[in-house]
N, C-alpha and C positions, 0 to 999 in steps of 0.2 A: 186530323189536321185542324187545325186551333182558325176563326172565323177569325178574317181579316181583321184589323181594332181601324171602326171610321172615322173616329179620332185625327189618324195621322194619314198623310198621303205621302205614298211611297216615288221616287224619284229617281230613277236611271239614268246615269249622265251622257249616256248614247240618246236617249230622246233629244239629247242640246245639237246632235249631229245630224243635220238634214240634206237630204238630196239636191241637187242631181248627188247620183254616188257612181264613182269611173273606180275602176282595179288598182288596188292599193301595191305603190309602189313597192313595200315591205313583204308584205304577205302573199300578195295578189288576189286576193276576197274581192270584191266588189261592194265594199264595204266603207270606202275612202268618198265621206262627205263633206260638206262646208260645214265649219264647227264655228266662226265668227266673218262678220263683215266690219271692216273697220272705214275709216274715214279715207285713208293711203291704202288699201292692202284688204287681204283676207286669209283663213287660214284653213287648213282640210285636216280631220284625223279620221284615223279609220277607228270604226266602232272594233274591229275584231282585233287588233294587233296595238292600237294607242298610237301608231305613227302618228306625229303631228309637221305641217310645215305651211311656214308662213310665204305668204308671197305679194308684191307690190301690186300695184295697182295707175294706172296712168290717169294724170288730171282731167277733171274733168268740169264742163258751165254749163250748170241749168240755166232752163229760160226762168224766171220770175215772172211768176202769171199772180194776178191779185184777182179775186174774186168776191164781187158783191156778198150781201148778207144774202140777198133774194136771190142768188146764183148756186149758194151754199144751201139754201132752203130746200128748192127744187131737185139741186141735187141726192138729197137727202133721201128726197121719193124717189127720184131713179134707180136707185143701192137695190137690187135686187132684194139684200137680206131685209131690207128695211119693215117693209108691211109684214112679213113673217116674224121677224123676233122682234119689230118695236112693237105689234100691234096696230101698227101704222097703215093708213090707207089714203090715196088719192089719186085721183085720174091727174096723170102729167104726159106734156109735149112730149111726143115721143126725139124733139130737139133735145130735152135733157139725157134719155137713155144714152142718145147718140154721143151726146157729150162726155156722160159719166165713164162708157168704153172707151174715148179717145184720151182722157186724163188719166183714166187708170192706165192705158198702158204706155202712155208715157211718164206717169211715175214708175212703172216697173222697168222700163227702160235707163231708166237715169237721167231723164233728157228735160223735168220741168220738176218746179216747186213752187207750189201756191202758200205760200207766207201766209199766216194770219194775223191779226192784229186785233188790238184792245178793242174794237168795232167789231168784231164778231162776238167776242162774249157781251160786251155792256150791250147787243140787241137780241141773241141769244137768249139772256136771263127771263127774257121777259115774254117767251116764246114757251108751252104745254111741254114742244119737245125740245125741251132745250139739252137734255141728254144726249138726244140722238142726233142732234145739230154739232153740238162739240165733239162728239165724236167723228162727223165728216168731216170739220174742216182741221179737226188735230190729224187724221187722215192723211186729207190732200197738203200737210204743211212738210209733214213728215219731223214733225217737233222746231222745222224754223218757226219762227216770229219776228216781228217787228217790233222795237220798243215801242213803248206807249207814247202817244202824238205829242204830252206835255215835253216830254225827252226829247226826242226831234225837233223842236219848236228851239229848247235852249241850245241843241247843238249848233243848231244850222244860226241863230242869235250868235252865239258864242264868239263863233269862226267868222260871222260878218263885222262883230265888233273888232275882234282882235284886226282885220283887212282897214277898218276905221281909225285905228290907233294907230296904224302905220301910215296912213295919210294914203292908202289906196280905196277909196269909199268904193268905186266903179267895178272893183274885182270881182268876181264871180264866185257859185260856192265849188268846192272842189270836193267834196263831203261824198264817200264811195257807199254804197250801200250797206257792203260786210260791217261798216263801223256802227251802222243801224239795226242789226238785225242779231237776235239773241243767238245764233248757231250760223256754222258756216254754210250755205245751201251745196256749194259746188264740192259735194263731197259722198262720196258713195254709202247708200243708206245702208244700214244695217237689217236685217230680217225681224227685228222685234221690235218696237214700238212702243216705251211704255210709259204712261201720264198718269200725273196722280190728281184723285177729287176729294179736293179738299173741302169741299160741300162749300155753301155761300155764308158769306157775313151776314151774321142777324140783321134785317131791316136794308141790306144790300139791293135787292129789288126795290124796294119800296122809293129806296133814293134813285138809283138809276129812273127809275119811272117819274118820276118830281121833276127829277134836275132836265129830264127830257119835256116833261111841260114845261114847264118853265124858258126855255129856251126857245119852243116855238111859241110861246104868248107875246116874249121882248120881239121874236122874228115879226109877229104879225104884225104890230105897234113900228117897228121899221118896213115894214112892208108898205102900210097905209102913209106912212111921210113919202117911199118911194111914188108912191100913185100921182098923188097932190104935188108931183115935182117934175113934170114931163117933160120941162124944156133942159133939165141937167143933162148936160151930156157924158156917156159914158167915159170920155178920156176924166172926167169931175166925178163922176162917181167912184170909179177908181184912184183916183187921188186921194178922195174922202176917205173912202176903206183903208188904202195903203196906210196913209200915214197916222191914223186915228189909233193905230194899234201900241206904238210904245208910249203914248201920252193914259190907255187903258188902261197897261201896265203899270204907273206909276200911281195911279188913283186907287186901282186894286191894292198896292204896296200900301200908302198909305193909309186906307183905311183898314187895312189888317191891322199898321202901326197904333191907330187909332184904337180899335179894340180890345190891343193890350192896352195899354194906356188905362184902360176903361177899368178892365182886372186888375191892373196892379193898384190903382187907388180905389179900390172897392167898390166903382160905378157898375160895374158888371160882376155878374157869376162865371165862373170858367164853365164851360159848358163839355162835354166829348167831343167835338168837332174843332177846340181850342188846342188838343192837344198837339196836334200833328201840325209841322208848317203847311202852309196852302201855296199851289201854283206861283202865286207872284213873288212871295218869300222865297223860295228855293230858287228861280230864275234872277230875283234883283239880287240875289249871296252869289250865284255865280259869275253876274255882269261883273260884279263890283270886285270879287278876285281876281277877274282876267283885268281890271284896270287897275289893281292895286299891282298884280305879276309885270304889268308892265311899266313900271319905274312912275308911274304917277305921284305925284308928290298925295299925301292923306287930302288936306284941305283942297284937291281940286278934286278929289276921288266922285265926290255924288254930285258937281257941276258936270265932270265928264258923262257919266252917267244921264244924266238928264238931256246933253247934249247928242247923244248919241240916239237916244230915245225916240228925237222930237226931230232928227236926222231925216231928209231923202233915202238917205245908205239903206232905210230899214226897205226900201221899196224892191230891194233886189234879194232879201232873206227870201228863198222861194215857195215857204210856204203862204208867204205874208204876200207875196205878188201873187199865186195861183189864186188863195182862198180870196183875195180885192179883184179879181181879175172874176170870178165867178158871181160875186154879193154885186157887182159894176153891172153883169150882163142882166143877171135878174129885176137891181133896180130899173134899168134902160126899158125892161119888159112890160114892168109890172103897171104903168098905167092904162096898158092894154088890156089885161086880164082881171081877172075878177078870183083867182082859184089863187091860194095863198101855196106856198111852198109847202113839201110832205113833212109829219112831225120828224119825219127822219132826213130830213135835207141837211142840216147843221154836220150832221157826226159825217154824212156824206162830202158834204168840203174837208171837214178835218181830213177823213181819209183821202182825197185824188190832193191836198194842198201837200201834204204831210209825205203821201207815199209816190205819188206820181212820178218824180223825178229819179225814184231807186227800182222801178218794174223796168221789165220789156213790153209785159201787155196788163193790160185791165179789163175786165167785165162789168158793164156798170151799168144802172138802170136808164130806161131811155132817156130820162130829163136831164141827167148831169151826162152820160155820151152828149147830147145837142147843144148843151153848152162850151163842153167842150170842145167841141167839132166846128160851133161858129167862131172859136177862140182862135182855132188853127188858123184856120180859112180868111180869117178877117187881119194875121201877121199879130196878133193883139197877145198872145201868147204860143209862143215856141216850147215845144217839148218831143222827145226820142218813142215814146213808149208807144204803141200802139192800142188803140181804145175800142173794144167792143161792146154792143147793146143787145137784145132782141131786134133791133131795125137792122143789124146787118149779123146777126148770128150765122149766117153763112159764112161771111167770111172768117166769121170766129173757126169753127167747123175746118175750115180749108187753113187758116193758120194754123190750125194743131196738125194737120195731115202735114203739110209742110216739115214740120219740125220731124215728126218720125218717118219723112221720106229721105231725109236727109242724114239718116243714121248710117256710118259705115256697115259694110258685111263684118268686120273685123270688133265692132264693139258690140253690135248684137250677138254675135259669136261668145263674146266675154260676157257678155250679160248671160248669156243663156247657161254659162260653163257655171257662173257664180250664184245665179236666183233659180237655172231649170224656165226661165219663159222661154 
């Protein structure tokens, strides 16, 4: 008999048929497995006879849990396989183990999904294991995501312009989550999993790592005006923050304008970073659409604009009130302290400014839970989700128990018939 060729690897289409397996209505083998999970439904064939049949599936709403970068870390050591096939090793709280069992089987129940977002890879990248990072949190997402926070920023923009153009500035956002998030979470997963690495952009690290200096050298330099400013009161710093943000926009915009300018009459060289539009171009093209779509005559087009910019209205955009509402509490602090904020605070408001309004719950380092917990507490900002730290990881702990005590006998019964847990 002729030696296997290793070349090629052979494939049996019964392997795609997996357990549990109950007596095949046709035959009656014991042979009749789950052969797909779809998003409505799933389907059974029996390996021995080809019967196939489809069958529905009842709606179903995860919780939306957001988890830290450093909750994603830890977890990572938890993973039993972790230290075995990453090579990996470190003494962890055995709070994470506990955690890592509680989320795992509430993802296999159907009952949570931890979203990811552009804040786990741009801190990811720059981490030894960044392999086995993106591997837990493409995991616990189960392929959702969130779009990237510059998208969020112009939707939630968008919809407060267009509430300004109808003369309702005071309207609130109505902006649902699923319209945020790259996959619909409340949908029952499939058994297979599959992402592709497309390895990194030449010099991608190199910038995420800059653009993150950089960000906290401007931080610390606003830091030290906050200190030297003790008697500003926080309802003023927040005002500061809020409204300073669409007058940013418009200085970014033009000095992008400026740069061409510079290209086109030969004062500059076009450089790689020329090519592509940048943040404030792609947001001022889509201001200026939604004020062109709405009957604006041309020549008021970039007055409206301007006016809308330099608006109160912008103080209700929610990420623009959360992230002024957080930069407000720190300046109020900061003449008391002498420890400047971590290089990773900035991407930290992007994410609770950006996602906080579309979770149930969050997991967040202690410094940003206590900011936002005096936010609550002080009526200074109102929000739904519930926010967990290491200072009350118990309760985090006993939220997850909650949610799988509260699972019907009749849906674990179905989980069990469709996954075998």
């Amino acid at each position: 008999m002729p030696e296997p060729d290793e070349r090629y690897v052979r494939i049996d289409p019964r392997d795609f048929i997996s357990p549990p397996f109950i007596p095949c209505p046709k035959c009656g083998q014991n042979e009749y497995g789950i052969l797909s999970v779809y998003d409505d439904g799933f389907s059974r064939r029996c390996r021995a006879s080809w019967f196939t049949l489809r069958a529905d599936l009842p709606p179903i709403r995860k919780t939306l849990i957001y988890l830290d970068q450093f909750a994603i870390s830890n977890l990572m050591f938890a993973d039993p396989k972790t230290p075995t096939e990453r090579g990996l090793s470190k003494t962890v709280d055995p709070f994470w183990h506990l955690l890592f069992d509680k989320l795992k089987c509430l993802l296999g129940l159907q009952l949570v999904v931890c979203p990811q977002s552009s804040a786990h890879d741009r801190e990811s990248v720059l981490s030894r294991h960044h392999a086995a990072l993106k591997e837990m949190f493409e995991t616990l997402s189960l392929g959702v995501s969130f779009d990237d926070f510059e998208t969020i920023k112009r939707f939630q923009l968008s919809e407060q312009l267009q509430h300004w153009l109808k003369e309702q500035p005071e309207r609130t956002s109505e902006i649902k989550p699923n319209k945020l998030l790259r996959r619909d979470p409340h949908v029952w997963t499939d058994r297979f999993l599959i992402t592709v690495n497309l390895g990194q952009i030449p010099g991608y690290i190199e910038a995420v790592n800059a653009e993150r200096e950089a960000v906290h050298e401007s931080l610390s330099g606003v830091f030290q005006h906050w200190k030297e400013n003790a008697d500003v009161t926080w309802e003023q710093w927040f005002e500061q923050e809020a409204l300073d943000y669409g007058p940013s926009v418009l200085k970014a915009y033009m000095r992008d304008l400026e740069k061409f300018r510079e290209v086109h009459e030969g004062r500059r060289t076009l450089s790689e970073d020329d090519v592509f539009p940048t943040q404030s171009q792609i947001l001022v093209s889509v201001l200026i659409r939604e004020i062109r779509d709405a009957g604006v005559a041309e020549d008021q087009v970039r007055p409206k604009l301007s006016a809308f910019l330099h608006s109160p209205s912008l103080k209700l955009v929610p990420f623009n009130r959360i992230a002024a509402a957080l930069y407000a509490t720190v300046a109020k602090k900061a003449p008391h302290q002498n420890k400047l904020p971590t290089k990773g605070f900035s991407i930290d408001v992007d994410v609770i400014s950006c996602l906080l309004p579309y979770c149930d719950a969050m997991f967040l380092d202690v410094e940003c839970w206590s900011y936002l917990s005096e936010l609550k507490r002080s009526g200074r900002l109102s929000y739904d989700a519930r926010v967990f730290s290491l200072r009350n990881k118990v309760e985090f702990a006993d939220y997850l128990e909650e949610l799988s005590a509260a699972v019907s006998p009749d849906h674990r019964h179905l989980v069990g018939e469709i996954y075998g847990l």
